[in-house]
Chimera marker file (.cmm) of the C-alpha trace (Angstrom):
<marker_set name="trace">
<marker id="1" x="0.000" y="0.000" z="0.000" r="1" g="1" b="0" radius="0.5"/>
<marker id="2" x="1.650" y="3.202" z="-0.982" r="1" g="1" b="0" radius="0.5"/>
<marker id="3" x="3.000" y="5.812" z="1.951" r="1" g="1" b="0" radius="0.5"/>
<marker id="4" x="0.598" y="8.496" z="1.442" r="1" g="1" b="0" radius="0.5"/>
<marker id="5" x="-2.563" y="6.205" z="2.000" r="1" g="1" b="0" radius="0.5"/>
<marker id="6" x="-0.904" y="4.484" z="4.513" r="1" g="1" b="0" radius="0.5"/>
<marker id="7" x="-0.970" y="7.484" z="7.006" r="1" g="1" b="0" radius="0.5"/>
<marker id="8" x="-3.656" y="9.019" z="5.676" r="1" g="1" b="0" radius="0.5"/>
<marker id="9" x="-6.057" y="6.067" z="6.441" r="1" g="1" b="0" radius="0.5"/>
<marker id="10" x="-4.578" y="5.865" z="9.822" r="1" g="1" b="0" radius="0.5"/>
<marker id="11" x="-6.227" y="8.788" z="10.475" r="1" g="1" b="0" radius="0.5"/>
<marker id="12" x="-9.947" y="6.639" z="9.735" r="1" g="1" b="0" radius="0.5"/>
<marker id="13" x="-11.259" y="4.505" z="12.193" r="1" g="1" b="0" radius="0.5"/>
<marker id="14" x="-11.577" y="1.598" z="9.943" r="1" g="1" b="0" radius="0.5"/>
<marker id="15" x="-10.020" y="-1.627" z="9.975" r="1" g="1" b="0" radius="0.5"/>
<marker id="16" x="-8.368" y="-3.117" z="7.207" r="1" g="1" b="0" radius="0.5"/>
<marker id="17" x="-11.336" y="-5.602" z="6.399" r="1" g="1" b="0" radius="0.5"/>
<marker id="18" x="-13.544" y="-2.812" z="6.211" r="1" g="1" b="0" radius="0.5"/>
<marker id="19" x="-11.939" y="0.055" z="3.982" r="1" g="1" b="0" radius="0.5"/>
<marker id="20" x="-12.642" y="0.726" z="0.555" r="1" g="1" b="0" radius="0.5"/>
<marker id="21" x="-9.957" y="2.832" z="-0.579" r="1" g="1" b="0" radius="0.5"/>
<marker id="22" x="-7.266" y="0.694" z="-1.611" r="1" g="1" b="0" radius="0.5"/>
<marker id="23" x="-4.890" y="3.433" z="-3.666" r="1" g="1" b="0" radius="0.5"/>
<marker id="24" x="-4.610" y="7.064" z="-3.932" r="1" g="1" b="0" radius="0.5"/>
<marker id="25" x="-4.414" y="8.757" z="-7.416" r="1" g="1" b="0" radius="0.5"/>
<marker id="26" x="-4.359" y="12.228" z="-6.138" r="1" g="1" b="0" radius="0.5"/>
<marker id="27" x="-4.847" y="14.484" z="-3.241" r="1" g="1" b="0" radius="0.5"/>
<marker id="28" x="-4.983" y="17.624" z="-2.645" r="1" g="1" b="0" radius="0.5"/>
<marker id="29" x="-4.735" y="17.847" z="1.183" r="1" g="1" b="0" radius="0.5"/>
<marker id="30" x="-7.861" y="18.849" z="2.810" r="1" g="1" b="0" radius="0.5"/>
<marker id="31" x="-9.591" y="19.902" z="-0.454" r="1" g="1" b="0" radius="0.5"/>
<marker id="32" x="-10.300" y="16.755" z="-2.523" r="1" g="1" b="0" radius="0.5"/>
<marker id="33" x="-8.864" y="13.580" z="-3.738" r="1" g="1" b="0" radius="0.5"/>
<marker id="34" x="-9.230" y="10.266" z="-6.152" r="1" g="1" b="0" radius="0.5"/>
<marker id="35" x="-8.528" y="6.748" z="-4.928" r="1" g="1" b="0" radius="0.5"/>
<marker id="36" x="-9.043" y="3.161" z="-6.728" r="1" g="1" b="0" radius="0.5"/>
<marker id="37" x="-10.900" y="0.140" z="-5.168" r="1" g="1" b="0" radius="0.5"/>
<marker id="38" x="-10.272" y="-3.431" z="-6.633" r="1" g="1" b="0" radius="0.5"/>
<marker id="39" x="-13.690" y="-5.790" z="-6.005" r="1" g="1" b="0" radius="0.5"/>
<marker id="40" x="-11.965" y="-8.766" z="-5.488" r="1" g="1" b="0" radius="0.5"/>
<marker id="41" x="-15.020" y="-11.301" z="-5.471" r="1" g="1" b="0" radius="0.5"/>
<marker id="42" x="-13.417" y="-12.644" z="-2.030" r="1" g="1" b="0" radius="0.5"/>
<marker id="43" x="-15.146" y="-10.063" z="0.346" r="1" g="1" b="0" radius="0.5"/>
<marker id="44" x="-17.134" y="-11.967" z="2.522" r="1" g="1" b="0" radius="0.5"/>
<marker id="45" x="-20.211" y="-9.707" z="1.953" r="1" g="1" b="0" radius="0.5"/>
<marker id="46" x="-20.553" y="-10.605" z="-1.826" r="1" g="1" b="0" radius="0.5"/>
<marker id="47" x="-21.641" y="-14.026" z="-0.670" r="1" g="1" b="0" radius="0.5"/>
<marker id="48" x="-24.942" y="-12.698" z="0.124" r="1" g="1" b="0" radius="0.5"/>
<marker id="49" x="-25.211" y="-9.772" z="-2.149" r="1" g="1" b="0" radius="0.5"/>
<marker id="50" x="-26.529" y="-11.841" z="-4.057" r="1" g="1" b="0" radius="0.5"/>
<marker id="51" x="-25.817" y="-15.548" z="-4.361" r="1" g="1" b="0" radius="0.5"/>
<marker id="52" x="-24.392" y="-16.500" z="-7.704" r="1" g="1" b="0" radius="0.5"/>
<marker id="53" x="-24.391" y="-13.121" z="-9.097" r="1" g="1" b="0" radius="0.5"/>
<marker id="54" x="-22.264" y="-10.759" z="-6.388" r="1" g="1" b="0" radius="0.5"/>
<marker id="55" x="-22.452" y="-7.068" z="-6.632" r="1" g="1" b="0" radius="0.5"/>
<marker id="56" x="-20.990" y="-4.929" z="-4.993" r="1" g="1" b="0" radius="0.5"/>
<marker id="57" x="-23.534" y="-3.046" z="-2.701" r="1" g="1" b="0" radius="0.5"/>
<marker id="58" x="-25.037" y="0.583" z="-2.896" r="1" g="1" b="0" radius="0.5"/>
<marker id="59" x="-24.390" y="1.096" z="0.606" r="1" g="1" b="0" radius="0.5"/>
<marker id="60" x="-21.087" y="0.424" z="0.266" r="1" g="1" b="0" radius="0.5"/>
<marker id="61" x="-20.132" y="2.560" z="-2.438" r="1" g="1" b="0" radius="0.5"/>
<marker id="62" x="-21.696" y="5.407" z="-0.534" r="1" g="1" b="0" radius="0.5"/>
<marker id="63" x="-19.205" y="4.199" z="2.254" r="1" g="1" b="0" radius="0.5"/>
<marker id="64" x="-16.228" y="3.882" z="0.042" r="1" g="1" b="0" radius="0.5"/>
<marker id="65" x="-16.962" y="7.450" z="-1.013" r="1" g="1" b="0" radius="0.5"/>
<marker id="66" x="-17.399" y="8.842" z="2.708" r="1" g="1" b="0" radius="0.5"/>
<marker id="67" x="-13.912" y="6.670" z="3.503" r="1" g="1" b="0" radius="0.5"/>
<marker id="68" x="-12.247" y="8.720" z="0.814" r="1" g="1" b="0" radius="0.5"/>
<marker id="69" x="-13.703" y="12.335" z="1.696" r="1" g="1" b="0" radius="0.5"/>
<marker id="70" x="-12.175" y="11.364" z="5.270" r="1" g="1" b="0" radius="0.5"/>
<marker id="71" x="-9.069" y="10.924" z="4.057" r="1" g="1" b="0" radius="0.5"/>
<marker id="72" x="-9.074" y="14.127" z="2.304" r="1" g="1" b="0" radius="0.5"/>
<marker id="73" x="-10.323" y="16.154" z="5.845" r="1" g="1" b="0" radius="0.5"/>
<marker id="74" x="-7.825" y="14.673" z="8.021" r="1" g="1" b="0" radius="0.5"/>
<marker id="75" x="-5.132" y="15.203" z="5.427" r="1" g="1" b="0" radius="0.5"/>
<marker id="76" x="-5.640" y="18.785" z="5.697" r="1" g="1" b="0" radius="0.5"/>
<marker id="77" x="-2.294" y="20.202" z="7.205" r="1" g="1" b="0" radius="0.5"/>
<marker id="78" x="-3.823" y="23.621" z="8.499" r="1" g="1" b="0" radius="0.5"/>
<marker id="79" x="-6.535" y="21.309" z="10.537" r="1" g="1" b="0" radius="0.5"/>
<marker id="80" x="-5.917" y="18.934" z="13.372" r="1" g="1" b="0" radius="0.5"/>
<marker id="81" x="-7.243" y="16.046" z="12.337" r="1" g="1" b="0" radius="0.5"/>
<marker id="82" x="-10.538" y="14.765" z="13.864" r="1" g="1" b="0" radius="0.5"/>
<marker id="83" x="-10.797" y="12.181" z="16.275" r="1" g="1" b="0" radius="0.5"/>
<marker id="84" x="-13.207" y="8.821" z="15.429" r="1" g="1" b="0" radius="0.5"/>
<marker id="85" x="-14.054" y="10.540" z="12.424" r="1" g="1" b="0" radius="0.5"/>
<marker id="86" x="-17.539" y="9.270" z="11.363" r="1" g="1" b="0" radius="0.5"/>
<marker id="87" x="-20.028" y="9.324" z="8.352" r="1" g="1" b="0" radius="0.5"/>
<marker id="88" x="-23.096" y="11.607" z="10.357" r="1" g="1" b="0" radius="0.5"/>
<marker id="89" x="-25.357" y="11.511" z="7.232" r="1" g="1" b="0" radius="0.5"/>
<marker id="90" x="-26.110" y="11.779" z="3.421" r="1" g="1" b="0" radius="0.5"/>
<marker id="91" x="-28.163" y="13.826" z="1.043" r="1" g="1" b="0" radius="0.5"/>
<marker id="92" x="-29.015" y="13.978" z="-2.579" r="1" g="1" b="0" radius="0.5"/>
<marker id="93" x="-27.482" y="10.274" z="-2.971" r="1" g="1" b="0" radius="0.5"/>
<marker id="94" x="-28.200" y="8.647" z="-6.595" r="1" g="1" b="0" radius="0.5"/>
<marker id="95" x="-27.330" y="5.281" z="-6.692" r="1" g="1" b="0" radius="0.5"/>
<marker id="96" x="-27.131" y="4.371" z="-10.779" r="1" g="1" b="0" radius="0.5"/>
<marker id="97" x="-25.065" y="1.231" z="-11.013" r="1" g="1" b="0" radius="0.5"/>
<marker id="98" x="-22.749" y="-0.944" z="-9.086" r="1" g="1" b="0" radius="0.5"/>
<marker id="99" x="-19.213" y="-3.076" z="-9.880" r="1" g="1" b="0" radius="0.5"/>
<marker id="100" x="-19.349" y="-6.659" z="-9.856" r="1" g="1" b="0" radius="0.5"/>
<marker id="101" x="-15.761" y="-8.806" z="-8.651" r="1" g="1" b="0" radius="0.5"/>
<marker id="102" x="-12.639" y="-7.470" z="-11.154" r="1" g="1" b="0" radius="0.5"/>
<marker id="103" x="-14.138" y="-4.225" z="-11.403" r="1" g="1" b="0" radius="0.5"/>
<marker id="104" x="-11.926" y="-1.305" z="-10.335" r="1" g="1" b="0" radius="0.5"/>
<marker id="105" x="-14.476" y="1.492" z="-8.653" r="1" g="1" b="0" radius="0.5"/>
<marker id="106" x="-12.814" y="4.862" z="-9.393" r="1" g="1" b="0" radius="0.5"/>
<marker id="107" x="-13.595" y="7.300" z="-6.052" r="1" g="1" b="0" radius="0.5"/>
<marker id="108" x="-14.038" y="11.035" z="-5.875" r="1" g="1" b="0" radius="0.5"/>
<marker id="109" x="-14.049" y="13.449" z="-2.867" r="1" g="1" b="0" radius="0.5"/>
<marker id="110" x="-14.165" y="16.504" z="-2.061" r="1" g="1" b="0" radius="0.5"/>
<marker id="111" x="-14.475" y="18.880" z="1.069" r="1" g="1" b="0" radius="0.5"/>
<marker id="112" x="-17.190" y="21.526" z="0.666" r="1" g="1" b="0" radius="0.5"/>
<marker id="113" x="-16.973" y="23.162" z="3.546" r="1" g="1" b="0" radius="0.5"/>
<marker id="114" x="-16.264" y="22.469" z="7.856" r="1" g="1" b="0" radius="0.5"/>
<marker id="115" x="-17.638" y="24.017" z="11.156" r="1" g="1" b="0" radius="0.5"/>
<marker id="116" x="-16.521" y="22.761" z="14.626" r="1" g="1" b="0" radius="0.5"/>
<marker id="117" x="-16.306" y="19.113" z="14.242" r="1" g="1" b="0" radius="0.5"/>
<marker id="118" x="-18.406" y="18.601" z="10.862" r="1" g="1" b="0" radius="0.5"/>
<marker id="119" x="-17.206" y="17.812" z="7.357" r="1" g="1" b="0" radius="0.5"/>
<marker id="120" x="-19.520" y="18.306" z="4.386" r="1" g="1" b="0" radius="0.5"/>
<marker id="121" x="-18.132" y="16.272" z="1.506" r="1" g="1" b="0" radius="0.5"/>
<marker id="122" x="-19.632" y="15.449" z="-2.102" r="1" g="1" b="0" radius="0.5"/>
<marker id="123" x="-18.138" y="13.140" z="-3.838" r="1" g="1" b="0" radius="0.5"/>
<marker id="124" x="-19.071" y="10.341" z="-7.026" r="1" g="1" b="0" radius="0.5"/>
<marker id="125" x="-18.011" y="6.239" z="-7.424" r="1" g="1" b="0" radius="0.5"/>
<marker id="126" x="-17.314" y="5.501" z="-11.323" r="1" g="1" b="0" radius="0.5"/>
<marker id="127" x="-16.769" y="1.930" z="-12.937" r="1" g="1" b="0" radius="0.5"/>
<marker id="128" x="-15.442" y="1.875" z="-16.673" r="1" g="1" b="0" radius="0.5"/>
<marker id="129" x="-16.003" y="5.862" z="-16.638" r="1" g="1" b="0" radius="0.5"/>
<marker id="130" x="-19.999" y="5.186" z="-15.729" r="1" g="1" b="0" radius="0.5"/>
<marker id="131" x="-20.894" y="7.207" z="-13.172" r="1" g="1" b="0" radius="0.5"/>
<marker id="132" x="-22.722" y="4.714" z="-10.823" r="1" g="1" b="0" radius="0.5"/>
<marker id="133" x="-22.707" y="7.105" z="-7.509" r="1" g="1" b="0" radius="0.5"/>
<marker id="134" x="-23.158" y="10.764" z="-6.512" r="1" g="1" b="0" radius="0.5"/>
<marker id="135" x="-23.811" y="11.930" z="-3.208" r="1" g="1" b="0" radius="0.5"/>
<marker id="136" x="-23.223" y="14.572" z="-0.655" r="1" g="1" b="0" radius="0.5"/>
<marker id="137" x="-21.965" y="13.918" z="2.835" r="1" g="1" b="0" radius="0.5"/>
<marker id="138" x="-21.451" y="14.653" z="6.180" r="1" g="1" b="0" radius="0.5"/>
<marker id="139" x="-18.600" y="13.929" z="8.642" r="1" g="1" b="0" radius="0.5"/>
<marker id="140" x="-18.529" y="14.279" z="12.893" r="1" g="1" b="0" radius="0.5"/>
<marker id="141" x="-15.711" y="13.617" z="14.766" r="1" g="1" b="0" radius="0.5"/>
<marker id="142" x="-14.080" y="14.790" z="17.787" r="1" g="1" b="0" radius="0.5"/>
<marker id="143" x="-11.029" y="17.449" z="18.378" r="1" g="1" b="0" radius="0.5"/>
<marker id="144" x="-7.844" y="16.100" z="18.506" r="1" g="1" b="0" radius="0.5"/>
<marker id="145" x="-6.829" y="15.536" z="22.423" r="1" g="1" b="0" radius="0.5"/>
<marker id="146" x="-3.369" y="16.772" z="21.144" r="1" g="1" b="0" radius="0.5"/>
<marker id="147" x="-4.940" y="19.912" z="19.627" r="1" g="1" b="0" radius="0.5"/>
<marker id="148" x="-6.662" y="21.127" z="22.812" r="1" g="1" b="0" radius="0.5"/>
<marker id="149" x="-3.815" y="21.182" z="24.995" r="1" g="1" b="0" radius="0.5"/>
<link id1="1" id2="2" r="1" g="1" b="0" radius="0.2"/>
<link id1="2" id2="3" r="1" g="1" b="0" radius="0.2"/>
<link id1="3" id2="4" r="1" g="1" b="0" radius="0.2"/>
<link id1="4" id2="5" r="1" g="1" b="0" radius="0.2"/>
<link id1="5" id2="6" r="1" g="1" b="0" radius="0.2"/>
<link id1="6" id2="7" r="1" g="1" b="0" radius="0.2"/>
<link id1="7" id2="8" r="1" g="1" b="0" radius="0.2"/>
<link id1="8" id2="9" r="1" g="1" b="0" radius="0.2"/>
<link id1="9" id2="10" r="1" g="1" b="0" radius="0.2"/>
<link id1="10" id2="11" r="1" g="1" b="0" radius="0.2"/>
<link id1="11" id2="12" r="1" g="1" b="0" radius="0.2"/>
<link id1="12" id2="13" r="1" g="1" b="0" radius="0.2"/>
<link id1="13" id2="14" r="1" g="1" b="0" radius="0.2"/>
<link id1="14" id2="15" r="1" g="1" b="0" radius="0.2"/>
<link id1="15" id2="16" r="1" g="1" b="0" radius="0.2"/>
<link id1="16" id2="17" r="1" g="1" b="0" radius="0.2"/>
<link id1="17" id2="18" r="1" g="1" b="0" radius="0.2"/>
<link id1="18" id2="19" r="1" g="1" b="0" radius="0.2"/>
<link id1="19" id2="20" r="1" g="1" b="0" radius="0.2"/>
<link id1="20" id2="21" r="1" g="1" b="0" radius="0.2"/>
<link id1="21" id2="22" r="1" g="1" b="0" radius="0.2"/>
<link id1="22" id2="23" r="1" g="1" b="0" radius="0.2"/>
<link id1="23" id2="24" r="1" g="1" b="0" radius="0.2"/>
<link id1="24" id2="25" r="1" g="1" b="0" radius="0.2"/>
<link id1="25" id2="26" r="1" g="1" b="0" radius="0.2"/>
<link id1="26" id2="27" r="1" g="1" b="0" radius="0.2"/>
<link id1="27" id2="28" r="1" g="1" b="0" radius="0.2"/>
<link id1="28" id2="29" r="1" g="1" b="0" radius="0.2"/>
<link id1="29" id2="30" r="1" g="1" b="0" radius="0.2"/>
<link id1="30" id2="31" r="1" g="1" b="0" radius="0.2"/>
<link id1="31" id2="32" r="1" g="1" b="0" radius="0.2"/>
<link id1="32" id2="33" r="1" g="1" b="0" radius="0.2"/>
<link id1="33" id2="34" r="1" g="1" b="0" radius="0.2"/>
<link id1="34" id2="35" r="1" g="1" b="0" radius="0.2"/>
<link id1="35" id2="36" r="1" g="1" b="0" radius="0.2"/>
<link id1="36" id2="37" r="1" g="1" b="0" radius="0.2"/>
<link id1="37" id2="38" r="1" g="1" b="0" radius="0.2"/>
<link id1="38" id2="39" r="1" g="1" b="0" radius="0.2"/>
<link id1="39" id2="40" r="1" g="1" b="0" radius="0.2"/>
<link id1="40" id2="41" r="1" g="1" b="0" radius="0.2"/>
<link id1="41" id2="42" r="1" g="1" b="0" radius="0.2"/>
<link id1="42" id2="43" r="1" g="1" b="0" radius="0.2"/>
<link id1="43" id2="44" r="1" g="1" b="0" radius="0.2"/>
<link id1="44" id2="45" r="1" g="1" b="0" radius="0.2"/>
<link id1="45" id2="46" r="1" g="1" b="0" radius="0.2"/>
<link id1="46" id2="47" r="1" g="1" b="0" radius="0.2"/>
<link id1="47" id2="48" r="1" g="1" b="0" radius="0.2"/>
<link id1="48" id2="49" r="1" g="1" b="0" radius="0.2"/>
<link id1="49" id2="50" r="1" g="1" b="0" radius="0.2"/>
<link id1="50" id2="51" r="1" g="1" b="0" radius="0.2"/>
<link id1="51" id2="52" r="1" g="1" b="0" radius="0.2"/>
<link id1="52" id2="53" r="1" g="1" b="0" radius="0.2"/>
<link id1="53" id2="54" r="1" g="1" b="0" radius="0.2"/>
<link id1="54" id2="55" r="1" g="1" b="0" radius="0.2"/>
<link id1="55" id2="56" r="1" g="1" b="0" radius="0.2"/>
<link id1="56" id2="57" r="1" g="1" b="0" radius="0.2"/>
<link id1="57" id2="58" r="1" g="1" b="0" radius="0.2"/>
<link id1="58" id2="59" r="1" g="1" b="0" radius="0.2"/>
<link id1="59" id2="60" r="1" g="1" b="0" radius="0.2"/>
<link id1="60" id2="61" r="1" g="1" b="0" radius="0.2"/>
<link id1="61" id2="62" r="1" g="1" b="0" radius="0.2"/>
<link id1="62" id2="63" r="1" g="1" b="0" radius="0.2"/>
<link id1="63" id2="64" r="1" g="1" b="0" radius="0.2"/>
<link id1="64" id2="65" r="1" g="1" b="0" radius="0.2"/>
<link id1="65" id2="66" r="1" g="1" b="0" radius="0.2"/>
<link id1="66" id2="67" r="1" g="1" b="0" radius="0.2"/>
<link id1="67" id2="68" r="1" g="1" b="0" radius="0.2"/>
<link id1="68" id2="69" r="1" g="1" b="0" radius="0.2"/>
<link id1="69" id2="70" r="1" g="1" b="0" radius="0.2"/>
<link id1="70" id2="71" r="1" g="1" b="0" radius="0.2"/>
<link id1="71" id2="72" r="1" g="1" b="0" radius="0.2"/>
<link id1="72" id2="73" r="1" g="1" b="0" radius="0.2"/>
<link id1="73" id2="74" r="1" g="1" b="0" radius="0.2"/>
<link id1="74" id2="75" r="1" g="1" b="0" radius="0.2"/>
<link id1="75" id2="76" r="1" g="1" b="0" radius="0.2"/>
<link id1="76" id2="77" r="1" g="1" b="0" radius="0.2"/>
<link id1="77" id2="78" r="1" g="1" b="0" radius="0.2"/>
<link id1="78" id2="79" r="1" g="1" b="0" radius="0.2"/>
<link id1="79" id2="80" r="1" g="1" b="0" radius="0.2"/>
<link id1="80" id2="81" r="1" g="1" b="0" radius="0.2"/>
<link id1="81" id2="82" r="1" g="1" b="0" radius="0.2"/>
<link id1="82" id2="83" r="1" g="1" b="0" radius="0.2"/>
<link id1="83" id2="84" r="1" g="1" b="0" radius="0.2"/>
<link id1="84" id2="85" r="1" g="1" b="0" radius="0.2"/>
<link id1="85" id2="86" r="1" g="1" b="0" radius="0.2"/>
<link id1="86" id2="87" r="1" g="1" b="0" radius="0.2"/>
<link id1="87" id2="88" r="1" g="1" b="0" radius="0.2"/>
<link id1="88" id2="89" r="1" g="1" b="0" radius="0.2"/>
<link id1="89" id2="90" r="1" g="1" b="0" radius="0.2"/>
<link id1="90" id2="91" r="1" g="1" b="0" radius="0.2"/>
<link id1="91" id2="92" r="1" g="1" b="0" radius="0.2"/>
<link id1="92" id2="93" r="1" g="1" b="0" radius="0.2"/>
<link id1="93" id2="94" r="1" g="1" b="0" radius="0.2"/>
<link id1="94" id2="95" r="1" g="1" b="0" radius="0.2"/>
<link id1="95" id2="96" r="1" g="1" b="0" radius="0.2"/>
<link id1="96" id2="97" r="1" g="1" b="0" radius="0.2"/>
<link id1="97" id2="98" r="1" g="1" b="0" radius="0.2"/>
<link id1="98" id2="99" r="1" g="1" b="0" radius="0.2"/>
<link id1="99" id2="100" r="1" g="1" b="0" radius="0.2"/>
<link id1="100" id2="101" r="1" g="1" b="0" radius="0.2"/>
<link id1="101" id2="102" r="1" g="1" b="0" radius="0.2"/>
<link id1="102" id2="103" r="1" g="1" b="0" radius="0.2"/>
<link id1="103" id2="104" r="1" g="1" b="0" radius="0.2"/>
<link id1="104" id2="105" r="1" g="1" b="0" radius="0.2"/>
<link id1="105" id2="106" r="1" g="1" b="0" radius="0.2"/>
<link id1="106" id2="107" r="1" g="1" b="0" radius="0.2"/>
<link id1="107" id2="108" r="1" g="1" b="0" radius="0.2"/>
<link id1="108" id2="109" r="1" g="1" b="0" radius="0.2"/>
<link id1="109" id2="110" r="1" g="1" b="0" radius="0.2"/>
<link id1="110" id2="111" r="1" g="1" b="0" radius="0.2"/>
<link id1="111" id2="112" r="1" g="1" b="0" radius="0.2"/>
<link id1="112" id2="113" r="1" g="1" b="0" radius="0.2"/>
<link id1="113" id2="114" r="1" g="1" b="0" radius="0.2"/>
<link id1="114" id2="115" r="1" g="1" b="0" radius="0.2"/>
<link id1="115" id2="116" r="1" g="1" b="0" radius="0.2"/>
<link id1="116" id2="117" r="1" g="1" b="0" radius="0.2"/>
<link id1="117" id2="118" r="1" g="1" b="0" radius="0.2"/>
<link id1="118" id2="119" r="1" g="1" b="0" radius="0.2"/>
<link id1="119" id2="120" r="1" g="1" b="0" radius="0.2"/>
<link id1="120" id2="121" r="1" g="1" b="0" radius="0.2"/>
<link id1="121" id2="122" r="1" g="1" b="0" radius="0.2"/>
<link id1="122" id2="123" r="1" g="1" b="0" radius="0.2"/>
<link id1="123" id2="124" r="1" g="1" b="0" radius="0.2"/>
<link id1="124" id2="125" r="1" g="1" b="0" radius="0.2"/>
<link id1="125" id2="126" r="1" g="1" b="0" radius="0.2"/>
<link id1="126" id2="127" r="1" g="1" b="0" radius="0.2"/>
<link id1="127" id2="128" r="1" g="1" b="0" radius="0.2"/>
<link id1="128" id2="129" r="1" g="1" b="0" radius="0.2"/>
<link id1="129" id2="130" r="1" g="1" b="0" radius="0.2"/>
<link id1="130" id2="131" r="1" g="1" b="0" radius="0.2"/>
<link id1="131" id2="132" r="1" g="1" b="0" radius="0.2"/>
<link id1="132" id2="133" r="1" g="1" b="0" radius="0.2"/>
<link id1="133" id2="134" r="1" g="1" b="0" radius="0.2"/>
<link id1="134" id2="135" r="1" g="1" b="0" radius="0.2"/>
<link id1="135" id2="136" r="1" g="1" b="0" radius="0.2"/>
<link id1="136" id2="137" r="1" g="1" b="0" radius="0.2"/>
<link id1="137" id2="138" r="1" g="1" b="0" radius="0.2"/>
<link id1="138" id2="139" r="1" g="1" b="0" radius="0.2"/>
<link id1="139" id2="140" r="1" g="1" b="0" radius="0.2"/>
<link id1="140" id2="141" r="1" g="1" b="0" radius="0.2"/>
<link id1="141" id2="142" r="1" g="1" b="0" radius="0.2"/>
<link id1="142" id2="143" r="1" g="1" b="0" radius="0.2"/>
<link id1="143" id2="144" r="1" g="1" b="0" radius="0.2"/>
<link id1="144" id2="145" r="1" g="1" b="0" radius="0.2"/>
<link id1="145" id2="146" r="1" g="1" b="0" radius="0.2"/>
<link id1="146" id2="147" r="1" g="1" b="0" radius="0.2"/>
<link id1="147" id2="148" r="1" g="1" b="0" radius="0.2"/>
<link id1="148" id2="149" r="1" g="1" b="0" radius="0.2"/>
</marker_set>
């Protein structure tokens, strides 16, 4: 996994077997970013989503897209990063496709604007340059223990 992702999703509270954000293409800290997730066919959810013919869920795309705009907030170097950062909530979400295993989804984030300990975010999932995703986003987390002393 490349450097810059590496610390960058160390700032998400995520474990491995649930991130969807598996290489960066770009980022701009703190403004907006594009990442690459592989749908392997292996992840245990596929199984049931739906037998015989996996795809890759809605939900999770929306996730995959609020994993990315995370990683694009806490990467902001004029901001202390955010504690436990969290997806609070979506709007305007259009759900027009999905990826099926071998698919690359291509991920798009980007910060549209903060205050206190929120995050709005928009950001889009493409597979094979269809858009199959578009949503907008919030984020809640908590100050930084180290920034408040």
């Amino acid at each position: 996994m490349d450097e810059t992702l590496t610390r960058a999703l160390a700032f998400l509270p995520h474990g491995p077997e649930f991130r969807f954000v598996d290489r960066l293409l770009n980022l701009n800290p703190g403004q907006s970013g594009s990442g690459l997730y592989q749908v392997r066919g292996n992840e245990p959810f596929l199984r049931g989503h739906f037998p015989g013919c996996p795809i890759f869920p809605g939900v999770l795309l929306a996730e995959a897209v609020a994993q990315l705009a995370g990683v694009v907030a806490q990467s902001d170097p004029e901001i202390a990063p955010l504690e436990g950062l969290r997806l609070a909530g979506f709007k305007n979400v259009k759900i027009s496709g999905t990826a099926v295993p071998g698919q690359t989804i291509r991920l798009e984030a980007r910060v549209t604007g903060r205050l206190g300990n929120l995050v709005q975010a928009c950001g889009e999932a493409w597979v094979s340059d269809q858009l199959v995703l578009r949503a907008e986003l919030t984020l809640s987390g908590e100050p930084s223990r180290e920034a408040s002393k």
